[in-house]
C-alpha positions as CSV (number, residue, x, y, z in Angstrom):
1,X,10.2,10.3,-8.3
2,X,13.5,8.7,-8.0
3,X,17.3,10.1,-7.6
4,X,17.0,10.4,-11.7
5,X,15.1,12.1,-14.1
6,X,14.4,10.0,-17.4
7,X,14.1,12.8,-20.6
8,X,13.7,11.1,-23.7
9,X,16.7,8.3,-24.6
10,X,18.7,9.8,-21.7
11,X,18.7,9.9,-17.8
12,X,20.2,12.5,-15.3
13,X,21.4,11.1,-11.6
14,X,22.5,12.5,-9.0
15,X,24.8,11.3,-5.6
16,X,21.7,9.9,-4.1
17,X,21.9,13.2,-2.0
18,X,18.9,14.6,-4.1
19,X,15.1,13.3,-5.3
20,X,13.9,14.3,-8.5
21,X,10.2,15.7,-8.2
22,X,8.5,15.7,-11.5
23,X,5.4,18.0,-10.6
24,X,8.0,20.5,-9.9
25,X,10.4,20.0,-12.6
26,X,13.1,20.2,-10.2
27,X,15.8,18.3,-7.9
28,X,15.2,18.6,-4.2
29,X,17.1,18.1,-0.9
30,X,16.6,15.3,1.1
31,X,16.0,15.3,4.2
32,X,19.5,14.3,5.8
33,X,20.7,16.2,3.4
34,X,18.8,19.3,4.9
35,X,20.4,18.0,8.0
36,X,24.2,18.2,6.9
37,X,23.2,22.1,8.3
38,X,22.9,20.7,12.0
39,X,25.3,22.3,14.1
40,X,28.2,19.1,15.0
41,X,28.2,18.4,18.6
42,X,31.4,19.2,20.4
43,X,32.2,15.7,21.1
44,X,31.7,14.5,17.1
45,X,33.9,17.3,16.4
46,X,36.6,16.9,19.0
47,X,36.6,13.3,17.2
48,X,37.1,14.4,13.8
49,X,40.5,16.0,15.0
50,X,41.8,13.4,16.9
51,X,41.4,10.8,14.1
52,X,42.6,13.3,11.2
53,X,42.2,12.1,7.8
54,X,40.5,8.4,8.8
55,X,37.5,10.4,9.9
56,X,36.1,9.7,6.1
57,X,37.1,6.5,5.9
58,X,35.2,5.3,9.7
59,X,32.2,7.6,8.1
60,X,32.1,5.9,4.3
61,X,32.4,2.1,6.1
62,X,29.3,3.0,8.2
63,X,27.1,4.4,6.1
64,X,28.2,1.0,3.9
65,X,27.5,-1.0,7.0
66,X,24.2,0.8,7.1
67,X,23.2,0.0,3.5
68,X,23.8,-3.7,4.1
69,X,21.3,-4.1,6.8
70,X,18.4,-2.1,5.6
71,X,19.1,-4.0,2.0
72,X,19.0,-7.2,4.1
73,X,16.0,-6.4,6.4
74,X,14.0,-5.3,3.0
75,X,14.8,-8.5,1.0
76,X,13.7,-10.4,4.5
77,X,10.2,-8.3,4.5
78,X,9.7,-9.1,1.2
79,X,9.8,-12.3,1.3
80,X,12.9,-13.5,0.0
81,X,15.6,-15.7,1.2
82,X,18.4,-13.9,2.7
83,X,21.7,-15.5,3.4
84,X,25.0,-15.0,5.2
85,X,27.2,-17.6,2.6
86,X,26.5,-17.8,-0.7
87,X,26.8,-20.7,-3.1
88,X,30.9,-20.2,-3.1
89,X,31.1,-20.9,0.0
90,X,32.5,-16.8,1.1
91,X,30.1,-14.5,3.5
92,X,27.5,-11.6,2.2
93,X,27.9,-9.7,4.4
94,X,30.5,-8.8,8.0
95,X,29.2,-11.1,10.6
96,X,28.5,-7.7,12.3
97,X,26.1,-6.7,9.7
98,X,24.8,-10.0,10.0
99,X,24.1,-10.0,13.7
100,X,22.3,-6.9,13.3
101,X,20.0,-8.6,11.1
102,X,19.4,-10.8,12.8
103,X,18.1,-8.6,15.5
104,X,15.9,-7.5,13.2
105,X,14.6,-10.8,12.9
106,X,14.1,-11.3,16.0
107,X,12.1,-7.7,16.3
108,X,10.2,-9.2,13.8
109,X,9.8,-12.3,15.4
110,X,9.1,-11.5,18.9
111,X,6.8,-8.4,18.0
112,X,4.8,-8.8,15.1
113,X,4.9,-5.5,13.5
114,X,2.6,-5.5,10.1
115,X,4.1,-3.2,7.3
116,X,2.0,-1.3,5.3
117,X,4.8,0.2,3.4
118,X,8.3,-0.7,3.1
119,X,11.5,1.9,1.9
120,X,8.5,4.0,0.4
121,X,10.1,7.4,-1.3
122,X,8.1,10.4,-0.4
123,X,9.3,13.6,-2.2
124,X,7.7,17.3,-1.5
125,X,8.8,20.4,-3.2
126,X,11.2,21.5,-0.7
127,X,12.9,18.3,0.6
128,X,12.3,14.3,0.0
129,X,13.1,11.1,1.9
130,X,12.9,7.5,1.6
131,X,10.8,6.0,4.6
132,X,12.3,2.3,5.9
133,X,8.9,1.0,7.5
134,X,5.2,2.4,7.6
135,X,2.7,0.1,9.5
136,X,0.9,-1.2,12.7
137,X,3.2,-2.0,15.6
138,X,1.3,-4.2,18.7
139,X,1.6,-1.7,21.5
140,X,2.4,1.2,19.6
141,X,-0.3,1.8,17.0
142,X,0.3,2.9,13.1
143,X,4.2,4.3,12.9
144,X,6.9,5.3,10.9
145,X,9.7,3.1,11.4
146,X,13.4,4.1,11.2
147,X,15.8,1.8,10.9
148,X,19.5,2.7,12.7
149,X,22.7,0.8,13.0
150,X,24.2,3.9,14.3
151,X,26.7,3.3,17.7
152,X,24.2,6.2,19.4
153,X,20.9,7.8,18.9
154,X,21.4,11.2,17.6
155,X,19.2,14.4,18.0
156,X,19.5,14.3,14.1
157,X,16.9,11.6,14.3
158,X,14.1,12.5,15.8
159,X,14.3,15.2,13.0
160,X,14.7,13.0,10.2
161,X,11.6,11.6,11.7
162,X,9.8,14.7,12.0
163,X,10.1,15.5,8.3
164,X,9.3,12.4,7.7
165,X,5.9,12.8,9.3
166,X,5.1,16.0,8.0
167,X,5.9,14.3,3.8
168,X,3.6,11.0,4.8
169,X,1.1,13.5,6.1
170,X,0.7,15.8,3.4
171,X,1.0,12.9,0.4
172,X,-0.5,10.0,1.8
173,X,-4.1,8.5,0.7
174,X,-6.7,10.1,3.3
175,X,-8.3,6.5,3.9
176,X,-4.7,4.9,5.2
177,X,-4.4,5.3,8.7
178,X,-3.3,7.8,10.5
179,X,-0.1,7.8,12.1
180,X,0.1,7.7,15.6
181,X,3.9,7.3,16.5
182,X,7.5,7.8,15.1
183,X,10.0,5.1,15.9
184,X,13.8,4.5,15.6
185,X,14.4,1.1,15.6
186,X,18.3,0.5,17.1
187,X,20.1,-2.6,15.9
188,X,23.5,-1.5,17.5
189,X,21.8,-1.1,21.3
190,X,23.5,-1.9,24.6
191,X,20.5,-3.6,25.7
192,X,20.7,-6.9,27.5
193,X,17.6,-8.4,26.9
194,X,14.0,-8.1,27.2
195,X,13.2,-4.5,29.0
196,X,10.7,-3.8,31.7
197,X,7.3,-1.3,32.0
198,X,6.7,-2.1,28.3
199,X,9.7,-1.3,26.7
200,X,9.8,-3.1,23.5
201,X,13.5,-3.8,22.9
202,X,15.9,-7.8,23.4
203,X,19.8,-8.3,23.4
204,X,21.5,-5.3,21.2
205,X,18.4,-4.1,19.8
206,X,15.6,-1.6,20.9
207,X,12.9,0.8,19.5
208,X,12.6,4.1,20.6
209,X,9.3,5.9,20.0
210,X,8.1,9.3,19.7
211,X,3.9,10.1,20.0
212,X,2.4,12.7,17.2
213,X,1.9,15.5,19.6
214,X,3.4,18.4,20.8
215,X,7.1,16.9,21.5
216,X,7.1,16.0,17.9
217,X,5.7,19.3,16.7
218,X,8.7,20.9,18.4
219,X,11.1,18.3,16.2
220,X,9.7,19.4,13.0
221,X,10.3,23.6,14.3
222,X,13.8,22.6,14.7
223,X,13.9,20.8,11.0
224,X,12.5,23.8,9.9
225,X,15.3,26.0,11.6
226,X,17.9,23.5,10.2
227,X,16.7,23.9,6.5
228,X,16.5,28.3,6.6
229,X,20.5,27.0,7.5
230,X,20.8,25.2,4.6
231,X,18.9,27.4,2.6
232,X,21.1,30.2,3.5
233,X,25.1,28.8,3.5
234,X,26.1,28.8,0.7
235,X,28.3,25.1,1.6
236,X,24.8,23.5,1.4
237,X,22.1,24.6,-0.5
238,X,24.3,23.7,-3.7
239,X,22.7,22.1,-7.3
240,X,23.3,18.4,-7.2
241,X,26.1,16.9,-9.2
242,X,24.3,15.6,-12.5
243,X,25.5,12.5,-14.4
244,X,23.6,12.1,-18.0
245,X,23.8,8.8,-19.4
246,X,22.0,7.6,-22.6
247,X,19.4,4.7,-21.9
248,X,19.7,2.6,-24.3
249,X,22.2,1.8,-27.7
250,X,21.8,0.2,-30.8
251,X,24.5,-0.5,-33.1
252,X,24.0,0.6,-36.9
């Protein structure tokens, strides 16, 4: 249940953009791939003109920037050491990534959050997702936990989460707790420092939460009006790019 299928001596991938489900025999979307169908907002796409061709480029480095904190902030939960300068002397990481792990720290820190499950791939027949945190949150209850380094909090989101919900509902063992609450946790905030009324949030970092009710209910109608999109256009619901590679060699 991975971006691959292993037949055999050889092994199909994928762009990361699909999940392999075995019981099915077949690859499936994932979820922010489902979500490529979203109409853009006016804004993002007013954007996209005025920066032309470098519109990729800004996209590509924050989706990188994005993989180098969650990779940091799992290494971190899992108990390893995680460092900005390695033995050479040169950084890991931008010092902006850094900071924003450091927020996470300090989450961490400051909140005590106690992960059950951690980057956890959950993959359904019709779409799949990797889930950052599962756990109990002091204040919040048992949650799934999205990690963002995002400069906003999109709509998108609270979908992702949605869908999220709905996989770890269906698949998960029935004597695990029940979840209570979807979260976004926001490394790239504009908050100040600690917030007021119970808001759990410090300087540049804040998370956002969502009850399992009927606001969250509505979340997953939309995802499900966002997939018959991508379903239906034929610029989404296209076969993933396979790669075949042959495990292992042996010279004669």
């Amino acid at each position: 249940m991975k971006h691959y299928k292993l037949t055999g001596n050889q092994l199909t991938a994928t762009d990361g953009r699909f999940y392999w489900n075995a019981d099915a025999g077949a690859w499936v979307p994932s979820v922010t791939t489902v979500l490529d169908a979203f109409p853009k907002p006016y804004a993002l796409i007013q954007w996209m003109k005025e920066v032309g061709a470098k519109a990729d480029d800004v996209i590509v480095a924050a989706g990188k920037r994005g993989t180098s904190v969650h990779n940091m902030t799992e290494s971190y939960d899992r108990g390893e050491d995680v460092s900005l300068i390695n033995e050479a002397g040169h950084l890991n990481c931008s010092l902006e990534e850094w900071a924003m792990f450091e927020r996470y720290v300090e989450f961490i820190k400051t909140v005590g959050p106690l992960w059950s499950e951690i980057e956890t791939q959950y993959i359904g027949r019709e779409y799949a997702g990797t889930v950052d945190r599962i756990g109990y949150v002091p204040g919040i209850g048992h949650c799934i936990v999205d990690i963002k380094t995002s400069n906003g909090v999109w709509d998108t989101y609270w979908l992702q989460l949605a869908a999220y919900h709905a996989l770890v509902r269906a698949q998960r063992d029935a004597d695990k707790h029940a979840i209570q609450a979807v979260c976004i946790l926001w490394l790239n905030a504009k908050t100040r420092g600690p917030g007021r009324g119970g808001a759990i949030q410090g300087a540049g970092w804040q998370l956002l939460t969502m009850n399992v009710g009927p606001e969250l209910t509505a979340q997953m109608d939309t995802f499900r009006a966002v997939q018959h999109l991508w379903n239906a256009g034929k610029d989404f619901a296209k076969a993933p790019r396979e790669t075949v590679y042959t495990v292992r060699h042996r010279k004669e």
